[in-house]
N, C-alpha and C positions, 0 to 999 in steps of 0.2 A: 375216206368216206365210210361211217359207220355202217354195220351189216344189220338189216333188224330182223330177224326171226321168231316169229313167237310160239311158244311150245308151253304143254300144263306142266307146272313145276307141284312138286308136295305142298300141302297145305299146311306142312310143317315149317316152312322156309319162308321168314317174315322180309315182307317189301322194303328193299331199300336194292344199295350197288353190293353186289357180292363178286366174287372170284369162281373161275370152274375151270377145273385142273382135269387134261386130257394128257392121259400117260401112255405111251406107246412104245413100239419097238419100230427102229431102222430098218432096213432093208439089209445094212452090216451088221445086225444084232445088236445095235447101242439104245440104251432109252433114251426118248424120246419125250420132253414134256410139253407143255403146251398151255399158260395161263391166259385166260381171256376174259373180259372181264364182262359183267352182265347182271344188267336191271332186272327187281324182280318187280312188279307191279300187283295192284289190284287188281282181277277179273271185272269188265265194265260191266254196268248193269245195264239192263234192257231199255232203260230212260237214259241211259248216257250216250244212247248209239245218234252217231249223224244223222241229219232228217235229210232226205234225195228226196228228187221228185217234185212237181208242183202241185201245188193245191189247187185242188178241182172245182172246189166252190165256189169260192172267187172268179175263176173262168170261165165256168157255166151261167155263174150269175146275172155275168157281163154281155155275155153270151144272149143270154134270155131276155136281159132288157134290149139289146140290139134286135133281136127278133122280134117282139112287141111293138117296137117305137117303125119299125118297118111295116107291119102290119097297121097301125093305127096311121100310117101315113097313107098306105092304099085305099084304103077306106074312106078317108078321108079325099085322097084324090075323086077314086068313084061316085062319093057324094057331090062334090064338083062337076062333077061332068054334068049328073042326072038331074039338077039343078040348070044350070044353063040351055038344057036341049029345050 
């Protein structure tokens, strides 16, 4: 399973698969190396970002006609009544 972490690389280091070479020492004093290998990508832009969340207009909308149509019913019932008495 790949590992993803993302970190600001130089803006000298063009997007593509690169290599990153991690040089170390042992615990016995032998070096240690270490190649991995790793994407470098574009920075997203602020229009590229996922949209979350629902859209409130639409639901309010729906909303407000459901409120309306309930109100224009009671009114409707009460002229019914005042009508018959």
């Amino acid at each position: 399973m790949p590992v993803i972490k993302n970190f600001a690389a130089p803006t000298s280091i063009a997007a593509g698969l690169h290599t990153l070479q991690v040089v170390g020492l042992a615990p016995n004093g032998s070096t240690r190396v270490l190649d991995l290998g790793v994407r470098v990508v574009e920075p997203a832009s602020a229009s590229s970002l996922a949209k979350t969340g629902v859209d409130l207009g639409s639901v309010l909308g729906g909303a407000l006609l459901v409120l309306l149509a309930g109100l224009a019913e009671t009114g409707l019932q009460r002229r019914r009544v005042v009508a018959t008495a």
